[in-house]
N, C-alpha and C positions, 0 to 999 in steps of 0.2 A: 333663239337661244336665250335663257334667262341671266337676267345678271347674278346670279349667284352662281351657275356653270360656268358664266364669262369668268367670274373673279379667280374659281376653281382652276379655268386651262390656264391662265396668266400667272399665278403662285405657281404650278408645276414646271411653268417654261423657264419663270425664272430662275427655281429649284434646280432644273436639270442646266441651265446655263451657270449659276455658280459651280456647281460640282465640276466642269469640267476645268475653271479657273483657277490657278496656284494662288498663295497668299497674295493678297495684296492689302498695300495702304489706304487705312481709313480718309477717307475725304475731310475733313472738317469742317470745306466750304459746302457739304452737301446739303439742299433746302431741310432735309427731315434732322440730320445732325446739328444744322445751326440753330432750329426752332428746340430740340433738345438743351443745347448749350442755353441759348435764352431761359426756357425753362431753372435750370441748375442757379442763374445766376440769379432770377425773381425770386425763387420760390426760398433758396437756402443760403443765398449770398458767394455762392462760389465765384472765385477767378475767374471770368469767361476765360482772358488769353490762358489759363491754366490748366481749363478744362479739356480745350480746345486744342495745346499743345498733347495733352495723355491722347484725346482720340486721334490725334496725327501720329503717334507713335503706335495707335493699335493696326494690327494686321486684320481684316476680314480673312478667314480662312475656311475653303470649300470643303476642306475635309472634316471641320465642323458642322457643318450644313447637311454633309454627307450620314454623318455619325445620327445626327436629329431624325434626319429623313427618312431612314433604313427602314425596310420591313420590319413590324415589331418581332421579334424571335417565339418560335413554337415556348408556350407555356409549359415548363417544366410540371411534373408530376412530383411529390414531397418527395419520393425516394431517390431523386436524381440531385433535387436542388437540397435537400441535406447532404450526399454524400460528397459534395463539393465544399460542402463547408466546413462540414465534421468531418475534418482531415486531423492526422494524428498531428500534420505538422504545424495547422492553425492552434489547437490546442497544448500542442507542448510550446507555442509562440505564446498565448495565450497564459500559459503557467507560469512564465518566465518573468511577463510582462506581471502579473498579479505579484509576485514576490517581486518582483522590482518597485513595487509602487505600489503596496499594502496599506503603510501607513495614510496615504494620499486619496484611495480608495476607500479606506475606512470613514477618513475624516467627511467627506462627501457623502457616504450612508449617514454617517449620523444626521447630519446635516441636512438634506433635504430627505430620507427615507428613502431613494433609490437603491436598493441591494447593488453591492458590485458586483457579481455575477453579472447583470444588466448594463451596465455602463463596459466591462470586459468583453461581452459579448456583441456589444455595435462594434466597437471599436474592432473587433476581430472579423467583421462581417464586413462591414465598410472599407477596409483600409488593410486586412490583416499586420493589424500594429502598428500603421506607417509604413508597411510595406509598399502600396500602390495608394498614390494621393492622387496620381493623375500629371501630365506634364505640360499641358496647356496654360499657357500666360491668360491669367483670370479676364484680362481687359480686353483679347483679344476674343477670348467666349463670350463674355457678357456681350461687346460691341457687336460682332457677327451676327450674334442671334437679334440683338435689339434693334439693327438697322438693316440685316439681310434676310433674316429669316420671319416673312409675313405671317405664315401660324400663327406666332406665338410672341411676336415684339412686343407687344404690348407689357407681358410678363416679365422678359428682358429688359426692357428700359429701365421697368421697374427695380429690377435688380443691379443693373447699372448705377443706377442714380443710388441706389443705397451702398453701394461699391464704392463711388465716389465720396458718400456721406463717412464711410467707415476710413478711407484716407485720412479725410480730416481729422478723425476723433482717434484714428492711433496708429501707431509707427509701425504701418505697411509698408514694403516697397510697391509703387504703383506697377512700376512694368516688370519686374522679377516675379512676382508672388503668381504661382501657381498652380491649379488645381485640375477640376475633370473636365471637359469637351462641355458640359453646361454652367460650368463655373461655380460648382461644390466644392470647398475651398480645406486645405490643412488637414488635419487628422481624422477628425471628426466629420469632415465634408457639410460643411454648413453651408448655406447658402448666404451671400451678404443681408439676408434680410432676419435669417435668422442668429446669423453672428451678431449682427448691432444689439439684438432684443434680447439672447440669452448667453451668449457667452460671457465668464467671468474671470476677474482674475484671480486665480486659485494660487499664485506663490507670491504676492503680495508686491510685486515688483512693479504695479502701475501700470501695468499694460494687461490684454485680452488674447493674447498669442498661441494661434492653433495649427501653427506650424513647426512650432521648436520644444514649445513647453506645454513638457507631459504634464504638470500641475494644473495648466488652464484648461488642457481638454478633457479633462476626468472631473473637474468640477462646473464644464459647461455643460457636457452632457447632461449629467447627474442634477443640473437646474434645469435644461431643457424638457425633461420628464416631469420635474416638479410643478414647472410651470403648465404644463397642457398635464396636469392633474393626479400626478400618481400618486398613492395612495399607501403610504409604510404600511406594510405589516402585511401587507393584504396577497393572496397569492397570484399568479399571472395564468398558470391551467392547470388543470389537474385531466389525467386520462377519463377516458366515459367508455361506457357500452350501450348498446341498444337488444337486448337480450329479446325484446318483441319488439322486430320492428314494423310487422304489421298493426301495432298499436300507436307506432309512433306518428302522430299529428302535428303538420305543421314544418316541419324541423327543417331548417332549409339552410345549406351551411355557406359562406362563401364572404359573408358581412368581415367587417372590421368594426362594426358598432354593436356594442355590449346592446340592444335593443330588447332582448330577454330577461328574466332574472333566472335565477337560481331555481324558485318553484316552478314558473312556466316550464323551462328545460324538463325539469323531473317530472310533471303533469304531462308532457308530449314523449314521455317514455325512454328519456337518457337518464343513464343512471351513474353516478358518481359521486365521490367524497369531496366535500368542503365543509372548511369551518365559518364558511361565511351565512348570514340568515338568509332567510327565504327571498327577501325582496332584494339583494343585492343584485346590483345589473349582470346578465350574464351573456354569454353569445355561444352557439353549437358552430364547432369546427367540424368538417371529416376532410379529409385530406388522403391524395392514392400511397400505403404505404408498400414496401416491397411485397408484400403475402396476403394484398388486400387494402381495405379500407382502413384507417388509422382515426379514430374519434376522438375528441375533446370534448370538454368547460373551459372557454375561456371567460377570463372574468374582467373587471375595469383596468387592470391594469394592461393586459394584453392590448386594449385598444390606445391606452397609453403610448405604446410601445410603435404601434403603426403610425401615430402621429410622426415620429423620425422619417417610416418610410412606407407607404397605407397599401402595403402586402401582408394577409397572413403568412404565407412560407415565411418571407422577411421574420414577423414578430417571431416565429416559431424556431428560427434557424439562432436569430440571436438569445432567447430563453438558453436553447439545451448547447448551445456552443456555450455560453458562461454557465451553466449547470455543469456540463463536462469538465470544462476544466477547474472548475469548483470542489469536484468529487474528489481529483489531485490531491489540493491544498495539506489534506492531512499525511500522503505518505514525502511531502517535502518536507514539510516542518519537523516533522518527528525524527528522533533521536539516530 
């Protein structure tokens, strides 16, 4: 048997022996936790006894482990995974939250060029509005995964220790704060590593808070995009057809990387409108719609948009969920 099979039955035994075990308390005296704690204390000056007490207060929990482990789920078809998003009642959530937070929205477009449609539309996708943040104690996902869960500890730790880092630098509760079963945290579901790097404080109040204040998560997003490259002005798709598709060469849809331009697309037989030139980067979507295949241009910003979360449906469900409810905007305001 090779050691890479050996390694393989020994993670699955231990997999399937956590799952069967109810929460329990992190060890802190454990060899891989203490050389962690060492770590925290060389590298960034942290409290060891401090550190040391938060992971004694973290739970390892199987049902986390569980959640990681699971068959991936049948890959939805576009006409299944939109009709669960483009719900009348995401979008009139969606409406409510846009009039609620116009001015706030506005000021973030200007500001970095993110359209609010798009920062409306994660937030409705991700969270519907704060509806579902997630109910798992952050310290206890991060810990689980970074010291139970072999896949992937390595990543975990990582996230941990920026967890830990994010403590220091702002006024989280360590063991109250909240979020998903891998520890995407507050409205926005950021991960700690992308909280430290991009979220801001959008209501001037000295803090970065994306569990209370709608002002910081409408203007972290909205930097979050800016920063991994979006592009004001610029469009995210526009529909296509392939009217000879025996002519079409090449065309392979499934990317999240603009790796085409605009001419290539049109030279391998898709045909669509944009006000962009020839050489702007582009990528061919087709996706299964209800009555068939559903075709696109996406262009730089769509893959923008995956950087959040590097699914096309994703980028695609958040576009026309904030276009949807965008369409709104004018029978609210008017007379």
């Amino acid at each position: 048997m090779t050691t890479t099979r050996r390694s393989r039955i020994a993670t699955a035994a231990l997999l399937s022996q956590l799952m069967t075990l109810p929460s329990l308390a992190l060890d802190a005296g454990r060899e891989d936790v203490r050389a962690f704690i060492d770590d925290m204390e060389r590298e960034h000056g942290l409290d060891r006894a401090w550190v040391g007490q938060l992971l004694d207060a973290a739970a390892s929990q199987a049902r986390i482990i569980e959640l990681m482990n699971r068959p991936a789920e049948r890959t939805k078809p576009w006409f299944e995974y939109r009709d669960h998003f483009l719900t009348e009642q995401r979008i009139a959530a969606g409406l409510e939250f846009w009039v609620a937070h116009r001015e706030r929205l506005a000021e973030a477009e200007a500001r970095t060029g993110v359209p609010a449609h798009v920062v409306v539309g994660i937030l409705g996708v991700e969270t519907f509005y704060g509806r579902i943040t997630g109910n798992y104690r952050v310290i206890d996902a991060l810990s689980t995964l970074a010291f139970d869960y072999p896949p992937r500890s390595s990543y975990f730790r990582g996230e941990l220790e920026q967890f830990l880092l994010l403590l220091r630098e702002e006024d989280v509760p360590p063991l109250a704060a909240k979020g998903s079963y891998a520890g995407a945290m507050g409205y926005p579901q950021f991960m700690p590593r992308s909280y430290r790097a991009y979220a801001v404080d959008g209501d001037g109040d000295g803090r970065r808070d994306l569990w209370t204040s709608w002002d910081d998560v409408i203007a972290s997003i909205a930097n979050y995009l800016a920063q991994h490259g979006w592009r004001a002005g610029e469009p995210v798709i526009a529909p296509a057809d392939l009217p000879w598709p025996d002519d079409a060469v090449g065309l392979v849809a499934g990317s999240i990387r603009a790796d085409e331009t605009v001419d290539t697309l049109r030279q391998k037989g898709l045909v669509f409108d944009s006000p962009l030139p020839g050489d702007a980067p582009a990528l061919f979507i087709e996706v299964a719609g209800g009555e068939g295949p559903e075709r696109l241009a996406g262009f730089h910003n769509f893959s923008v948009i995956t950087r959040y979360n590097r699914s096309v449906l994703y980028a695609l469900a958040v576009n026309e969920l904030g276009m949807s409810v965008a369409s709104r905007l004018p029978a609210v305001e008017s007379p």
